[in-house]
Structures are given as C-alpha cells and as structure tokens.
N, C-alpha and C positions, 0 to 999 in steps of 0.2 A: 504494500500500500504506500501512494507516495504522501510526502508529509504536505500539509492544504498549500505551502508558498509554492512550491515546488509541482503541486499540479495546476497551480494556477498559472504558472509560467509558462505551462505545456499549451493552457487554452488559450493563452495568449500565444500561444508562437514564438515567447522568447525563448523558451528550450522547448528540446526537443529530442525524438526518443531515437537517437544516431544510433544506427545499427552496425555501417563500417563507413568508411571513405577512403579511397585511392585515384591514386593518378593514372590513365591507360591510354588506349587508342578507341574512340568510338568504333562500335562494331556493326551496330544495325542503324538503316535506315539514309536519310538524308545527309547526314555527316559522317557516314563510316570513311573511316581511315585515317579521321582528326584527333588531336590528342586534346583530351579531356579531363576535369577533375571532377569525380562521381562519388556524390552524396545516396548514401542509402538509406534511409528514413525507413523506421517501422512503423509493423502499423497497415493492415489493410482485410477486409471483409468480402473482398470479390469473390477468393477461394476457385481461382482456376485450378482443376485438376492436374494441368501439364505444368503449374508455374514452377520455375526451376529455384525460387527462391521462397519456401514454404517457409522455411525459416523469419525471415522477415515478418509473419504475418502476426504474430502477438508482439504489440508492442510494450507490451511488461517486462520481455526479455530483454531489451533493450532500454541504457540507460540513459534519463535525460542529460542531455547536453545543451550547454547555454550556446548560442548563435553566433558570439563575440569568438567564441573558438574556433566552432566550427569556419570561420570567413576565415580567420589567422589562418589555420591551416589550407584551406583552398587557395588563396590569394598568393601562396608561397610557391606553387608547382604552374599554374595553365592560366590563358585569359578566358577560358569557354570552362563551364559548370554545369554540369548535368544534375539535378535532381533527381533523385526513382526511389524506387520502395520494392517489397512493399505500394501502397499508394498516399504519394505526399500529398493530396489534395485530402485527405482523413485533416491534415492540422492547417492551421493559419497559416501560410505563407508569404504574407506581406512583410513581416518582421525581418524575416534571411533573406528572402530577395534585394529589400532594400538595401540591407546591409554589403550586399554581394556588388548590387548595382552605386553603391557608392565607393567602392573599389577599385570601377571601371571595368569590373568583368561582365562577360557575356553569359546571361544567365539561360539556360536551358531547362526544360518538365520533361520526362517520360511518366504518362499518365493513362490510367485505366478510360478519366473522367467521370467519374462514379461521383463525385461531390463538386461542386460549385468552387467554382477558377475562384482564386485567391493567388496574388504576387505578381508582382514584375517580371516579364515573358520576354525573351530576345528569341524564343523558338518553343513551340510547342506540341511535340509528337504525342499525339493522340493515339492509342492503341487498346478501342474496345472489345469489353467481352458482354458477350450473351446472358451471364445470369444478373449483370447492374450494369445499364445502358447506363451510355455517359447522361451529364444535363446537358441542358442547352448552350451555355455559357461555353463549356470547353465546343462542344461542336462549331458556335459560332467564330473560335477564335484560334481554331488548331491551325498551326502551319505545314502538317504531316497527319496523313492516317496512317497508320500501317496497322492491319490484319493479319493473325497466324492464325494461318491455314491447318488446322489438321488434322479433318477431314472434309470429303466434296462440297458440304453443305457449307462449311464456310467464303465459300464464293458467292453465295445468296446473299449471305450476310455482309459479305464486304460493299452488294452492290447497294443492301438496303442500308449501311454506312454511309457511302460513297454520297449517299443521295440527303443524307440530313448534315453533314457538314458543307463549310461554307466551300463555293465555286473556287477558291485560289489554294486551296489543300492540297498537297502534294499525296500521290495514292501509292500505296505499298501495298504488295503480298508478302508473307515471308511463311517460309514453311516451320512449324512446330519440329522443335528439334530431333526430336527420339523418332520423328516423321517423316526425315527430310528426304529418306532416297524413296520414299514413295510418294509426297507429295513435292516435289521440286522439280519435276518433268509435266508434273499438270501446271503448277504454277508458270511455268514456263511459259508452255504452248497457249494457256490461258490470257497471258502478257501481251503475246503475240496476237492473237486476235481480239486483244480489249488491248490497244497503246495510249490510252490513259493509266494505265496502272504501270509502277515499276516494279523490278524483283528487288527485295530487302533479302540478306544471307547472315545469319548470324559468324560472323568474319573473326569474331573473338575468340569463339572456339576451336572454328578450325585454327588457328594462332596459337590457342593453347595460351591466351593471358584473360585478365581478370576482366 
C-alpha cells in the first residue's frame, strides 16, 4: 500500500510507477532504426494475450518514481523519448512530458489508447486492440496506426481502425511475433494490394537488443 503523499503524487503524475528505462535503437514502426530513450511505465488493463511485456501490467510491482529523475536520466543519453508500458495513458502525462519538452527533447507515446490523451506529443503511435478500443482523443491525434496482425481477422480490424483515425495517420501492419513466419507473407501480399498501409517488423529482435 503506498503511503497517501506518495499516491497522491502518482495521481498527479508527478511520480510515477517506472518499470525500466534504456537507451536503444527504435524497432517498430515509423522511426525504426532511430536511437531512442525508452520509458516503460507500468500499469495497464488491456490484457493482450500475445503482449510480450505481461510483466508491466500491475503497477504495484513497480516503484514510484519522481519525474525530476526520470528527465535527468533521459536527457543524458538521446534527443527522441519514447514513452510505453504497459499503457502510459493509465497516469497523467502532462507533468513528464513537460518536463521532457523543457529539455528540448523530442517527446514520443506508444499507446494502446484505451484512456484519454494527456501530454505533450512530438509523435504519436497509436497501436489498438480489440478488447479496449482506443477514445477518441488518441484516434483524433495519432500520427501512426500500426496493427498486429495475428491472425486473418485482424485485417478487418485494421481497416475498421484505419477508418476512425484521422486522414494524415501513417498505417502499419506488423505481424504478432510468435506469428511472424505465418502471418508476414499475408501481411505482405496484403500491402501490396492495399499501398496505403506499410509493413512494420519488429527489427529489435531480430537484432537481438532491448
């Protein structure tokens, strides 16, 4: 149980339940192959079956962390910052964005959009699921869909995405990993005959880094 200052600093968003942070190479999506510093925030109730990061998902195991640290440490390795989770749209994000964006860094979400946009955005990848559709708010303001694919029926779904975010959203497929040699040749041929969508590849693991 946390002591009341100390949860009350969480619902503020001046801490917050840091799960890890490191320095890498983005992997998926619109910016793979950029070096980035990755905030993992616990904390999330979507409960994808395939998420690779299950861990993350109670944020009790994860201890609060004040904001002031969290920035010192980002602001010492990259000028591009990834948020993720878990789903960091669970806490106030107004508070470390700011903080990030008075820095002069380039603030980045990877987000379910399961709860209502909160923070200062310099990129927004959107990446829903099926059992907590995003709000409106991230739909309206995502700069990236990307959908994992994995299985057929997720191309329904991508299109019925595709169609409630806004007209200048960049569209991904990427295949669900444990997925990929059978769903990465549909994705494929899929691309090919829809060239509004691109192929997203999770590029970290074949890498073999964080």
């Amino acid at each position: 149980m946390l002591a009341k200052e100390t949860q009350t600093a969480v619902e503020k968003g001046i801490m917050l339940p840091l799960m890890e942070e490191f320095y890498t190479i983005q992997g998926e999506g619109f910016h793979t192959g950029t070096a980035a510093y990755f905030i993992r925030i616990g904390g999330c109730d979507v409960g994808c079956h395939w998420c690779d990061v299950k861990e993350s998902w109670n944020a009790e195991l994860h201890p609060p962390t004040h904001i002031e640290k969290i920035v010192e440490n980002a602001a010492k390795y990259a000028d591009t910052v990834v948020v993720t989770g878990g789903e960091p749209l669970t806490w106030n994000m107004a508070p470390l964005t700011q903080r990030l964006k008075d820095r002069y860094l380039k603030v980045h979400i990877e987000t379910s959009g399961a709860y209502p946009l909160t923070g200062i955005w310099d990129w927004i990848c959107l990446s829903p699921k099926k059992n907590k559709l995003p709000t409106q708010t991230v739909y309206d303001n995502a700069d990236e869909l990307k959908v994992i694919v994995y299985n057929k029926h997720d191309f329904i779904f991508a299109e019925e995405q595709a169609e409630k975010v806004n007209k200048n959203a960049i569209l991904f497929l990427q295949p669900e990993w444990s997925k990929k040699e059978e769903m990465t040749p549909l994705i494929v041929e899929y691309v090919m005959n829809n060239p509004k969508w691109r192929v997203s590849l999770q590029t970290h693991k074949y890498l073999n880094i964080p």
